[in-house]
Every structure is written in structure tokens, then in C-alpha cells.
C-alpha positions as CSV (number, residue, x, y, z in Angstrom):
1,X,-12.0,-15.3,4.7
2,X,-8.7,-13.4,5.8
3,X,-7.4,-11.1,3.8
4,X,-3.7,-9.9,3.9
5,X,-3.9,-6.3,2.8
6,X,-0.5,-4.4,1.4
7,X,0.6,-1.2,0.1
8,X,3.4,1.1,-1.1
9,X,6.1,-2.5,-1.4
10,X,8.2,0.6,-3.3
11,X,10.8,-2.2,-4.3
12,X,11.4,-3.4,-1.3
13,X,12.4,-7.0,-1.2
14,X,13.6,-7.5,1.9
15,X,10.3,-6.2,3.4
16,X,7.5,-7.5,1.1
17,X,9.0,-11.1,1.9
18,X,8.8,-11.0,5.7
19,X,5.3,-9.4,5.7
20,X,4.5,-12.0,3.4
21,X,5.7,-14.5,5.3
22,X,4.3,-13.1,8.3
23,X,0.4,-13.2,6.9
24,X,0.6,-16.7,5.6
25,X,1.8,-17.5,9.4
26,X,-1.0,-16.0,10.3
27,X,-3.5,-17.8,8.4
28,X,-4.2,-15.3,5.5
29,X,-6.1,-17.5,2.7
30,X,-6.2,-14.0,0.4
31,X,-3.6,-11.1,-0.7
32,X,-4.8,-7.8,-1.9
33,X,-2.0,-5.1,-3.4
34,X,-2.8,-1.8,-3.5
35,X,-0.3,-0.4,-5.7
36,X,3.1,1.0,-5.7
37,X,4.8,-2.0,-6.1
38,X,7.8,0.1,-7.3
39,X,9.9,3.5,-6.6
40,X,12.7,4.7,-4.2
41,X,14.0,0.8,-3.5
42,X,16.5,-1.1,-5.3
43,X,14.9,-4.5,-6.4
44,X,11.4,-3.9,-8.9
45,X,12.1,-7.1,-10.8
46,X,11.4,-9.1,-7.8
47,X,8.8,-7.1,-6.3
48,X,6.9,-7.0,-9.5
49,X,7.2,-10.8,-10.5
50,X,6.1,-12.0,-6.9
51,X,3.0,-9.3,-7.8
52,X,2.4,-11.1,-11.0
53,X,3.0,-14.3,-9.9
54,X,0.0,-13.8,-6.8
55,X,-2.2,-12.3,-9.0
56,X,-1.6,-15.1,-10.9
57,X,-2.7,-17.2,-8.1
58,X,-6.3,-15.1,-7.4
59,X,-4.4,-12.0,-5.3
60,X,-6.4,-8.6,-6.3
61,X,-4.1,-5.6,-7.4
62,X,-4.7,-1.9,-8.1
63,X,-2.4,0.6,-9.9
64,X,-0.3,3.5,-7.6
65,X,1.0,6.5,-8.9
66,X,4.5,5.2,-8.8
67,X,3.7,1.9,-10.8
68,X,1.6,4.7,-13.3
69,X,5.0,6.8,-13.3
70,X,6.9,3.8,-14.8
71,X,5.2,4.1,-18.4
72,X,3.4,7.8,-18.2
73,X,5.9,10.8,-18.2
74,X,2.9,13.2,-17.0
75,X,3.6,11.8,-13.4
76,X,5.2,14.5,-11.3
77,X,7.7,13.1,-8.3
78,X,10.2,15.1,-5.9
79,X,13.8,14.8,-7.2
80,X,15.1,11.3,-5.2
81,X,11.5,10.0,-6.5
82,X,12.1,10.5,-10.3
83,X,15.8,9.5,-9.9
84,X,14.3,6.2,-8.8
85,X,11.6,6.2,-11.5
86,X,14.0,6.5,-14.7
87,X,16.2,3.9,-13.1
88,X,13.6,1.7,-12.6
89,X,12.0,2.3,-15.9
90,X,15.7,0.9,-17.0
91,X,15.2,-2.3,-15.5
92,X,11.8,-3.6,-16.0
93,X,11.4,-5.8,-19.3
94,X,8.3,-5.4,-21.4
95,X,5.8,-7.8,-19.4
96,X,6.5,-5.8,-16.3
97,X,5.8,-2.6,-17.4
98,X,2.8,-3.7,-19.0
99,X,1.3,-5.5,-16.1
100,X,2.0,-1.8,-13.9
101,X,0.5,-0.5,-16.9
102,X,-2.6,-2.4,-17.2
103,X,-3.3,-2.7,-13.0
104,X,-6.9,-1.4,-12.7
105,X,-7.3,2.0,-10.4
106,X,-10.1,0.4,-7.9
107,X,-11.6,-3.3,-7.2
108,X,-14.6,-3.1,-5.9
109,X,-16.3,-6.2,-4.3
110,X,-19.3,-4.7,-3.0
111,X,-18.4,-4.2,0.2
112,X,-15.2,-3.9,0.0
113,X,-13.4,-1.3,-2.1
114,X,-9.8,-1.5,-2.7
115,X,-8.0,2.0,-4.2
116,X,-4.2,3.0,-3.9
117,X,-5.2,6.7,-2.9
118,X,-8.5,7.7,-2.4
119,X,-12.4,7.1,-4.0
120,X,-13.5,10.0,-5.1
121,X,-10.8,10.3,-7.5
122,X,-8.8,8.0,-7.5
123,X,-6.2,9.3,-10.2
124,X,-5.4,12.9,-8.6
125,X,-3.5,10.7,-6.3
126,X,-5.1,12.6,-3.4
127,X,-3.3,12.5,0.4
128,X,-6.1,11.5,2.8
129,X,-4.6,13.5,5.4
130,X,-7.9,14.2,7.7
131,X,-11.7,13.2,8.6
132,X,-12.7,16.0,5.4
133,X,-10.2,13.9,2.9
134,X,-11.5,10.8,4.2
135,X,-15.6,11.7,4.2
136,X,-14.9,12.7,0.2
137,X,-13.3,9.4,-0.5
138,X,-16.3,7.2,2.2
139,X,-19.0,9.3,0.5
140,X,-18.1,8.5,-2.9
141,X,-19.0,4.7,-2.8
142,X,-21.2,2.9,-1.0
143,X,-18.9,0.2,0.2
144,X,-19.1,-0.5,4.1
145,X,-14.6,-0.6,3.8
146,X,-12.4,1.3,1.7
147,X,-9.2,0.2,1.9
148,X,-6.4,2.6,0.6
149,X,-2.5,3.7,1.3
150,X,-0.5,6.1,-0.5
151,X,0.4,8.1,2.3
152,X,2.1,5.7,4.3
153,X,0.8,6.3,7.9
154,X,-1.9,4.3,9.0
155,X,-5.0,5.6,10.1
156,X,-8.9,4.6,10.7
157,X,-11.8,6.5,9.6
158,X,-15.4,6.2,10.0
159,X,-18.2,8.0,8.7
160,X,-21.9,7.5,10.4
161,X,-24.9,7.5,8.8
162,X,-25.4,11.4,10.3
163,X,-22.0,11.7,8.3
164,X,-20.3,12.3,11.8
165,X,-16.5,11.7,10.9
166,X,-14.1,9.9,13.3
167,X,-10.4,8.8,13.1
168,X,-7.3,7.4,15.3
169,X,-4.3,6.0,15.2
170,X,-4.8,2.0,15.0
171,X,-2.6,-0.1,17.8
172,X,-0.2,-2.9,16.0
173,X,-2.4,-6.7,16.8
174,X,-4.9,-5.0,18.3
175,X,-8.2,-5.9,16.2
176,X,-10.7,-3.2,15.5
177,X,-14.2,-4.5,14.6
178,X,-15.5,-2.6,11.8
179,X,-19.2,-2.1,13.3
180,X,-22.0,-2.5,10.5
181,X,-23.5,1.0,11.0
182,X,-20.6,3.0,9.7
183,X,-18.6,3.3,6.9
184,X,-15.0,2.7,7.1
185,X,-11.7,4.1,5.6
186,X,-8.3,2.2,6.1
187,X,-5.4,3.7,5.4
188,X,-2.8,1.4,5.5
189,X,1.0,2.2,6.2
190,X,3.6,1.3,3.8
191,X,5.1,-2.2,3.4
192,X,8.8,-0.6,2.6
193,X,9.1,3.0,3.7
194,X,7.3,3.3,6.7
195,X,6.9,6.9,7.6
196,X,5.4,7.2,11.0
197,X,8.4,7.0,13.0
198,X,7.9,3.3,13.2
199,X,10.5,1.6,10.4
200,X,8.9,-1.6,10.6
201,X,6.9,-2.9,7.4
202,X,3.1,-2.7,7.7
203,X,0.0,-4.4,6.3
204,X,-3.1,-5.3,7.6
205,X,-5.2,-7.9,8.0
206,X,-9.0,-8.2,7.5
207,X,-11.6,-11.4,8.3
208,X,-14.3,-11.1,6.0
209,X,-17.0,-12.7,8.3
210,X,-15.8,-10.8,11.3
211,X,-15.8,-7.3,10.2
212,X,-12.5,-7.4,12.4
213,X,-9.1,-5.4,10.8
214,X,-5.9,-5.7,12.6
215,X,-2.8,-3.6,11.9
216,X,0.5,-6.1,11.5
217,X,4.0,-4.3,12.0
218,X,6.9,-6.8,10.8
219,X,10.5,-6.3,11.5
220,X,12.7,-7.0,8.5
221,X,16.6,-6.3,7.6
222,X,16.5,-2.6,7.2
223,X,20.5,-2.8,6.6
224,X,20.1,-5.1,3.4
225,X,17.4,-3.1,1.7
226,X,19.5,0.4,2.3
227,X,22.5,-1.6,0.9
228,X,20.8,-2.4,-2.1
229,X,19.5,1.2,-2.8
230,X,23.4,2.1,-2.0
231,X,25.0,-0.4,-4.4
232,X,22.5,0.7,-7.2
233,X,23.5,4.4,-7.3
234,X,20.1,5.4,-6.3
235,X,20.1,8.8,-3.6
236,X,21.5,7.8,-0.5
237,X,18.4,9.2,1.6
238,X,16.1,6.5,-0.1
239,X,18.4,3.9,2.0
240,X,18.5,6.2,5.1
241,X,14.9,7.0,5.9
242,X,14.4,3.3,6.3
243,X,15.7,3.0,9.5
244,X,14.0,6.3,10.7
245,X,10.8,5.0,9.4
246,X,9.9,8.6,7.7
């Protein structure tokens, strides 16, 4: 089976519908969301009800710190973070909030395991940002691929059974088989705020029988989700790190 993999949407309309365009082009028979469906963009009603509406249809989901932030005041953001929290909290009706609200932390499928941040705890909300984050996360489950995102940059790790770490920098459509004898972390960049200097939207996908993952960048219309974060009174540098992808 394929599986269309996405993170950090953050509200983004404009992006989350040409990546998911772009994976059902591609064949994907299966979505998986790993959380953050809202924050920093301008249009959480549609991001969320496309959510519900896939889950609806069989998609897998897990909850981010952002969709947590929605209902729980404990959640700590940076200033432009929590301005877009409150407003958001201002425009999602009741069934939203509670379907954020009620999104599990992990999936796991054996051996796959699907988290928004990392396994070893998933709600700290840890930053996988090298092998030693990402050897807590593989050593806390025994699933052959963890699939995460949270920090927006993707990255590939990969623990052997010596517990000799590994990591690089995945190329866009260039598929990476995921050999049997290690363990695997996939850190997926973000569907709408890129921040590795690439502003495209990212997602992965992943074939099932193959072992193979392959990184998907999709160009989308940057100008109309910066618009919409403009029109909406939300800080201007939510709209402007979109086209710096950062």
C-alpha cells in the first residue's frame, strides 16, 4: 500500500490541497496526518474539516502541539504563535475543537509508528534536532519506521542493531529504501511553513511492501496563503516566511 504521509498543514489551504492533489496523482491509496493541522495560517476551518472528512474516510491522525494549544491554555508558543492560536480558537465551532481535542498522540501499526514529535515522549513536544534526539525516540519502540514532523525540516535517521546512529538530508523523488536491519526515523518537513530554505510544501510517500520512502516537494500559491494571513489581521511575518521557506 502507498501511504501519503503529512505534517505541520498549520492552516494552510492553499498548500494541503496541492500536496493532496499531488499524492492521489501519484497513486497514494492511504493518508496519514501527523498533527498540527492548525496555527500561524489563516484558514483552520478548512484545513480541519478536509482532516475530519479523511479520517472519516480511513486516513490515520495524531495530535500536534498546536492542535493541543487550541483547547489547553498550558501550551506555551512564541508571540506570532499565540496570536494565531487565540484567533483560531475564535473560529473553530465546537466539533472542531473536539476532534483536535480528542486526536490520539501516536498510531502505532506495528511497524509503523506515527507521532507528531518524537517517541519517547511524545507530549514534551521534543525537537529531534540530531542522531542523540533521534536514537531516544528509535529506542523507545520497537517499530522498524517512526514517522514524525514537528520541526519542519526533513531529515532521515537510522539506528543499527549495534545502535550505530546515521542521518542525511533526503533528496526531493529520490526513493530511499528503508533496509530491514535498521530502524528508521522520518522526519517529515512541513506541508505549510517549510523552513529549510525550500518554500515548497512537503510530504512524503511510503510503499508498504517496498520498504521504499520518497520525499515529495509541491509548489503551491505562496501569494494566496500570505494574503489570507494579511487580510485576517494575523502578524505579517506568518505570511512572509512562506516565500523564504523558514
Amino acid at each position: 500500500m502507498l501511504l501519503a504521509v503529512f505534517s505541520d498543514i498549520h492552516a494552510n489551504r492553499q498548500a494541503f490541497d496541492a500536496c493532496l492533489k499531488a499524492a492521489r496523482a501519484r497513486g497514494a491509496e492511504r493518508v496519514v496526518l501527523l498533527g498540527d493541522f492548525v496555527g500561524y495560517g489563516a484558514d483552520p476551518e478548512w484545513v480541519v474539516d478536509t482532516a475530519m472528512e479523511l479520517v472519516g474516510q480511513g486516513a490515520l491522525a495524531v495530535r500536534g502541539n498546536h492542535d493541543q494549544a487550541v483547547s489547553s491554555s498550558l501550551e506555551t508558543m512564541n508571540a506570532e504563535a499565540q496570536v494565531a492560536i487565540e484567533w483560531t480558537r475564535g473560529r473553530l465551532d465546537a466539533a472542531q475543537r473536539r476532534f483536535l481535542a480528542e486526536l490520539p498522540m501516536t498510531v502505532d501499526e506495528g511497524e509503523r509508528l506515527f507521532v507528531h514529535s518524537e517517541a519517547s515522549s511524545p507530549a514534551r513536544w521534543t525537537y529531534v534536532r540530531s542522531t542523540t534526539d533521534a536514537a531516544k525516540s528509535l529506542i523507545a519502540t520497537p517499530a522498524h519506521v517512526t514517522f514524525c514532523g514537528h520541526i519542519h525540516r526533513p531529515t532521515l535517521y537510522s539506528m543499527s542493531v549495534t545502535a550505530k546512529m546515521t542521518s542525511f538530508s533526503p533528496k526531493t523523488d529520490m526513493p530511499v529504501q528503508l533496509l530491514r536491519g535498521r530502524q528508521w526515523l522520518a522526519v517529515l518537513g512541513s506541508v505549510g511553513q517549510p523552513r529549510d530554505g525550500d518554500p515548497a510544501a512537503s510530504f512524503v510517500l511510503f510503499d508498504t511492501e517496498s520498504c521504499q520512502i520518497t520525499y515529495c516537494r509541491v509548489p503551491y500559491d505562496i501569494d494566496a496563503a500570505a494574503s489570507r494571513i494579511r487580510e485576517n489581521g494575523l502578524p505579517h511575518w506568518l505570511a512572509d516566511r512562506l516565500a523564504q521557506g523558514r
